[in-house]
N, C-alpha and C positions, 0 to 999 in steps of 0.2 A: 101718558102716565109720567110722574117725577118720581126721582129719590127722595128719601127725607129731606126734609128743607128744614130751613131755620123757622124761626117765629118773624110774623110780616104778611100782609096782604098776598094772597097769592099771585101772580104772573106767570103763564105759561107764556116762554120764548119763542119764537121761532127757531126752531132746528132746523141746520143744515142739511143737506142730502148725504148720503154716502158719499165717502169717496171727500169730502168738503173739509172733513172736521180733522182737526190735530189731532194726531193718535196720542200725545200724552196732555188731549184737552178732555175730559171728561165732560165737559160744556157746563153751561152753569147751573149753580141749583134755583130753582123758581122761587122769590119770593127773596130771596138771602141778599142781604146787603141793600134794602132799600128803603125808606121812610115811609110813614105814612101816606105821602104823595104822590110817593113812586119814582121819587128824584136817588139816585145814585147814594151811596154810601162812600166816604174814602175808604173805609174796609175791604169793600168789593174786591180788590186784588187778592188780599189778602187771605180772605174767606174762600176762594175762589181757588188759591192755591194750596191750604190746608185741607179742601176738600179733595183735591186732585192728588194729594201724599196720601190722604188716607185711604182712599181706596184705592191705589197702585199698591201701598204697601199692606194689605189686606192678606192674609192666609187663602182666604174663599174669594175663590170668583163671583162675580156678582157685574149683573145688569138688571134694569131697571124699566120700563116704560112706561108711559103717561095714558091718562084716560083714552086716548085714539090708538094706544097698542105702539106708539115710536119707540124705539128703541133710544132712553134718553144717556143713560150710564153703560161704561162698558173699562172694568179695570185689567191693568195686564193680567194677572193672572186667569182671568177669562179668555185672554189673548192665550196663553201660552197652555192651555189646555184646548180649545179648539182652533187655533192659526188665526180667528179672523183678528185685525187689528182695531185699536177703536175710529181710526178713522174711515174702516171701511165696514164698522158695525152700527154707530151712532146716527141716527138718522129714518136707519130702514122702518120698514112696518112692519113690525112681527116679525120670526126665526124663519118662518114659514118658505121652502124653497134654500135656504142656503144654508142654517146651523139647525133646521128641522127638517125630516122629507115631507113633503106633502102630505103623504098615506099618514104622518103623527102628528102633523099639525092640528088637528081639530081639537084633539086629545087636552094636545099644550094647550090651544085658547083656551079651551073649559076650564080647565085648571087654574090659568095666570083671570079668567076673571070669576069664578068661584071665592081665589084668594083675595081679591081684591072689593067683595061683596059682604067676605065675612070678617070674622075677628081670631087674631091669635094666628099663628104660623101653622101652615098644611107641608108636609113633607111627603115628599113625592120621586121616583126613579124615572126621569126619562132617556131616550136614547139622544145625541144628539150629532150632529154630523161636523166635521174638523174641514179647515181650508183644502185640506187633499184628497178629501172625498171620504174617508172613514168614518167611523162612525164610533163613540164614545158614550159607555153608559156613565149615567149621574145622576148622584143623590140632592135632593134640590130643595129650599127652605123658600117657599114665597108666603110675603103678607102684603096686605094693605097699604101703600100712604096715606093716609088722611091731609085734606087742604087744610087752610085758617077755619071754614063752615064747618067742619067733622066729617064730610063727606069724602068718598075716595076719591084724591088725586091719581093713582097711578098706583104701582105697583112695583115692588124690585124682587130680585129672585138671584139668592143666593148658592152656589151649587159646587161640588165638589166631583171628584172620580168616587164611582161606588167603593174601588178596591183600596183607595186611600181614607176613604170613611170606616171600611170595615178593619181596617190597619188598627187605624184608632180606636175606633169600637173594641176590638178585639186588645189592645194593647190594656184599656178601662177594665174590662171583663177580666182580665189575668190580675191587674193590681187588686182587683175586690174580692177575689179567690182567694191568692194567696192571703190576703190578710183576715180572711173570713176563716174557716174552720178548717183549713190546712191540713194535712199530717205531716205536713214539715214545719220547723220553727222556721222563722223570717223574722228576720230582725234589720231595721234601717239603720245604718249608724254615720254618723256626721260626722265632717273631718275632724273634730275634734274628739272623736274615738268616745261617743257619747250616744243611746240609742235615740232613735227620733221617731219612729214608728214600731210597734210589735204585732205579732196576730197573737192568736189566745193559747195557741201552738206553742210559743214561746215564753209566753209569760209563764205556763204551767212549767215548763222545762227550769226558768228560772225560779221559779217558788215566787214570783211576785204577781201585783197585777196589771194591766197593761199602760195602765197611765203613771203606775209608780215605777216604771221603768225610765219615764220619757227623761232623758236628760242627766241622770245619774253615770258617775264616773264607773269603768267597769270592774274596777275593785267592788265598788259597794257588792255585786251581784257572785264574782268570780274570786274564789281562793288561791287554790293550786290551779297551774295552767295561764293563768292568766297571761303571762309573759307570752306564751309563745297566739294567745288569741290575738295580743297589739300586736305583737310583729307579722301574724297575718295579714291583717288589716292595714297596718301602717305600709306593706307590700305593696297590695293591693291597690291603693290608696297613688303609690309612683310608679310602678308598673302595669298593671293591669292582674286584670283576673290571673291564678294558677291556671296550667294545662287539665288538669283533674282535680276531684273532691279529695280533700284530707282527713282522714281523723284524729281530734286532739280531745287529749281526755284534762277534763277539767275536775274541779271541784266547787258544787254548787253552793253559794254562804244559801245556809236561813233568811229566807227573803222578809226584812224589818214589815215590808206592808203585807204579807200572806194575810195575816188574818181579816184583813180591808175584804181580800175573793177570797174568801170560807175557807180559804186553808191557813192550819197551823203553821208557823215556825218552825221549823227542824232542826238539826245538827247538819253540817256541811256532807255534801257523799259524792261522790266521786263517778262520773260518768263520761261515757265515750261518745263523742257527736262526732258523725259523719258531715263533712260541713262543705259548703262550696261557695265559693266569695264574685261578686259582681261588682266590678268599678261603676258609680254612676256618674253620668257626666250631662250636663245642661245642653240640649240642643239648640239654644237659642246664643249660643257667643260664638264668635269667631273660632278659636280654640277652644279644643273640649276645656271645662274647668269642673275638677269632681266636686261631686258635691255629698261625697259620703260612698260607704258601702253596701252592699244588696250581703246577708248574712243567712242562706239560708241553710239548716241544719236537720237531721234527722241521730235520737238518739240510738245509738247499736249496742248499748253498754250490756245486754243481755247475749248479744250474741258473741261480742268478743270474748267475754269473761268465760263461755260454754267452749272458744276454740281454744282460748288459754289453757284452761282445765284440762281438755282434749288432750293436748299436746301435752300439757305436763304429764297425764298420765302413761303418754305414750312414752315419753322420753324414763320415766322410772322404769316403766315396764320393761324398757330397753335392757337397763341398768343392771335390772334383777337376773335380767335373761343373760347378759356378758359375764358378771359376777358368777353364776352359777354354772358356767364352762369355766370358768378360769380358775371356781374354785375344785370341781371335780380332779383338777391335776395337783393339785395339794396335798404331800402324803403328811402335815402335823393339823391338826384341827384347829389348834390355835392361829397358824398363817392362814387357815383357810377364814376365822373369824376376823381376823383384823382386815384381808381383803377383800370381805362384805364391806367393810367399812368408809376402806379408798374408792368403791365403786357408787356407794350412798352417797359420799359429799359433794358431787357432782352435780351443779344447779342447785343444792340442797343447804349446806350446812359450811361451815369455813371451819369446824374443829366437831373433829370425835371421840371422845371418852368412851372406854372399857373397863368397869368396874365391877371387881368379884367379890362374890361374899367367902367366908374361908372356909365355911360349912353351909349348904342350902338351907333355908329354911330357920333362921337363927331363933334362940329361944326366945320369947317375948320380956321375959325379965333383966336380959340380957343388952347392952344399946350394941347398935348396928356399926358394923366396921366391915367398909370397904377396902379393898385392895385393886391401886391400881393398875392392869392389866397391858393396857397399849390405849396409845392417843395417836391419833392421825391428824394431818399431817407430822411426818415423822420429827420427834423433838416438841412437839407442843407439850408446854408443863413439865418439861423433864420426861416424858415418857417416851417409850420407845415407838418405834414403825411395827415392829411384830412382838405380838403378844406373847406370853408366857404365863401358865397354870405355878410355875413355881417359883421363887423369887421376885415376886410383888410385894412393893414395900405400901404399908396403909397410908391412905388420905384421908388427912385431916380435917373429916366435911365436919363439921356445926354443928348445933337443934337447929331444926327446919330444914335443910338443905334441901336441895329439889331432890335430889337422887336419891338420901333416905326416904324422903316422903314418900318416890316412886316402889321404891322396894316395900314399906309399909301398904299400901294400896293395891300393890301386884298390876299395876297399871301406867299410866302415865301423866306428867306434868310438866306444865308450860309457866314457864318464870319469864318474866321482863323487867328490864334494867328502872332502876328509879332516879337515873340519872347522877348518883351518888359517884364521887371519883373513884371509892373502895370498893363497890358494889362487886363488881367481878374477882377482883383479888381477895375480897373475904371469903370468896365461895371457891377459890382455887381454882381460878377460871382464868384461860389469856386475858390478858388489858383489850382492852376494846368492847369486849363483846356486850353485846344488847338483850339480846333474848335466846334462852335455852328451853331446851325439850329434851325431859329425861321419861327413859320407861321401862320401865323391869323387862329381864330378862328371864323367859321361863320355860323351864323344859322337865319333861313329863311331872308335872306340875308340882312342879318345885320352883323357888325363884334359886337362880344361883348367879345372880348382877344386876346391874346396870349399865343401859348406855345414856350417853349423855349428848347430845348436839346442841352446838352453839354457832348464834349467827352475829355480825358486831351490826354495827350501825347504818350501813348501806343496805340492808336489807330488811325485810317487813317480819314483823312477830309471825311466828308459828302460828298456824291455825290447825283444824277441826280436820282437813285432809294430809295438814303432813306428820299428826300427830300416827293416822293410820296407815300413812308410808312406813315411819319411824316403826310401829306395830312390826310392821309387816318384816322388816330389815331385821328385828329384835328377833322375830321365831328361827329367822336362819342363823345369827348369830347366838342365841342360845344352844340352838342344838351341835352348833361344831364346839362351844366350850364343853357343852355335857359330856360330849365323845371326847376331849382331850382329859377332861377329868376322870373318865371311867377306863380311860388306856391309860395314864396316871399311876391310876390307882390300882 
């Protein structure tokens, strides 16, 4: 049998015997380098030596035999997975006895001439035996060579380690997973911090679809967060992978192509990914060279925002519980209201308002006049650290004021800044501040104040839970003013 040959009348050679041939001469190919006539080619060296690179520098081992079963080809890497060399493999007649045992040689003929009978590549496991006497299983590709007639010349047989085929195999299987229907996002990104592959895991995460992803800068995709996704990456990228997965919370833009995969466009929102980063690098240079990032992510933004809450509630709860011995030693009901107050600002509020009304309950025909009691911390607004039922001089709140409103409603209200430079100072409120939450104070059901909390610009608007912290802080601080007004009076 031959290897592939060139185009040209066929020529089987004479082969040497084992043991004859140059181990880095693969011998020549039949038929390659010669005329019509049969007279030489000046190519011949040349051809001769481009065939003997190509198969030394081959991934897969590979030999070869000719119609009478010689063993015609034989490249190193055949050498360096079973010992024999080519010059003590080229030649023989069949494996049979020295890289096959006897008891599997029948097996291998049938096989090497079945391939060589039919069309298209049979792949096949056999065992096979090493210069030192072991024995080596492998996964093995044989087909046909056909002469210049169409008939089989020979045969070649390309083969591999089972466990370095299933490496592969297995390494194929993972990439077509992950990018298949994942529950993790997987994202490829290119050194130029640009994605190059998604699965649908991720595009959904994204709001886009997966081929409007390909290539886009990661502004287009990411709002807030962003920064600290590149300098992951860009990490990544000169170091290698982090020791452990990180969570960075992002903010996801409205993806321009959603509506390309059925979904709408949105407003941006803000989500926690659990993310873990993978340098990837070319196995085929010299030194590693990356060639982008492995970005794979899972989002938690439900679970964190649940341990968040957790915690907040516990840390109030704390709050209300230390407040409530500390105020227990309080013999005037008014320091005992104002040190609800120092104990609420805590994680909460940067300024607290105590506003009384002069009579509960004021007439409706009547407009509403506050008097201010105590502000915490001590000195905001001119007001003092502990409160007082007598000697409160009125604030000058406005129409609309949040605080009147509150007292109007018997409930409470959340104001946020319109970014105006007066905004705070018209409402008699420190410089700074961003958003307040004011909410009547009420005790045996009368209103008799308001408190007021304000947060400035580093912190996030009051919402829907801290309006019912606020609630909750108001019924204790209404009822120690009720008691100072009814020992008062």
């Amino acid at each position: 049998m031959t290897a592939p040959h060139h185009s040209g009348p066929a020529r089987h050679e004479a082969r040497p015997a084992a043991g004859d041939t140059d181990a880095a001469d693969p011998g020549p190919v039949p038929g390659a380098g010669r005329d019509a006539d049969g007279r030489g080619s000046p190519s011949d060296g040349e051809d001769h030596d481009l065939l003997a690179a190509l198969l030394d520098g081959m991934d897969a081992a590979l030999c070869a035999f000719d119609a009478e079963g010689t063993v015609t080809h034989w490249n190193r890497e055949a050498e360096r997975i079973l010992g024999w060399t080519a010059r003590e493999a080229v030649g023989r007649q069949g494996l049979a006895g020295w890289a096959v045992r006897e008891a599997d040689a029948a097996a291998l003929d049938a096989r090497l001439a079945e391939a060589m009978g039919g069309n298209g590549r049979q792949v096949d496991e056999f065992a096979l035996l090493t210069k030192d006497g072991g024995r080596v299983l492998v996964r093995t590709q044989t087909s046909a060579v056909p002469g210049p007639d169409g008939e089989p010349a020979g045969v070649y047989c390309a083969f591999s380690e089972v466990h370095t085929q299933i490496d592969l195999e297995r390494s194929v299987a993972l990439s077509e997973a992950l990018f298949g229907d994942a529950s993790w996002g997987v994202l490829l990104i290119d050194a130029d911090l640009r994605p190059a592959l998604a699965n649908a895991h991720a595009a959904r995460a994204l709001r886009c679809s997966r081929s409007g992803l390909l290539g886009r800068p990661l502004g287009d995709l990411l709002d807030q967060g962003l920064e600290d996704v590149e300098s992951a990456l860009q990490h990544v990228l000169a170091t290698g992978a982090p020791p452990a997965p990180t969570e960075l919370w992002v903010t996801v833009r409205g993806g321009a192509d959603a509506a390309s995969d059925g979904r709408a466009a949105g407003a941006p929102e803000r989500r926690c990914w659990r993310s873990g980063f993978l340098r990837l690098a070319t196995p085929l240079a010299e030194e590693p060279v990356p060639l982008g990032v492995a970005w794979l992510f899972l989002d938690v933004t439900k679970a964190r925002l649940a341990e968040q809450e957790s915690a907040r509630l516990r840390f109030r709860g704390s709050q209300l519980h230390r407040a409530g011995r500390a105020v227990a030693e309080c013999e005037d009901p008014m320091e005992a209201a104002a040190l609800y107050m120092d104990f609420a600002l805590a994680g909460f509020a940067d300024h607290a308002l105590i506003d009384l009304l002069p009579e509960p309950e004021p007439e409706p025909e009547h407009p509403i006049r506050l008097l201010r009691a105590a502000a915490t911390p001590a000195g905001a607004t001119g007001g003092s650290g502990t409160a007082s039922v007598r000697g409160c001089l009125p604030v000058p709140y406005g129409e609309g004021h949040p605080a009147l409103q509150a007292v109007e409603r018997c409930g409470s209200v959340r104001a946020v800044s319109d970014r105006t430079r007066d905004w705070a100072a018209a409402r008699k409120w420190p410089a700074g501040t961003q958003h307040a939450l004011s909410t009547a104070l009420r005790s045996r059901g009368r209103t008799v104040g308001v408190v007021t909390f304000l947060r400035g610009p580093s912190r996030r608007p009051f919402d829907r839970a801290d309006a019912t912290y606020a609630e909750d802080i108001a019924t204790r601080v209404a009822a120690a003013v009720d008691l100072a007004a009814a020992t008062a009076g």
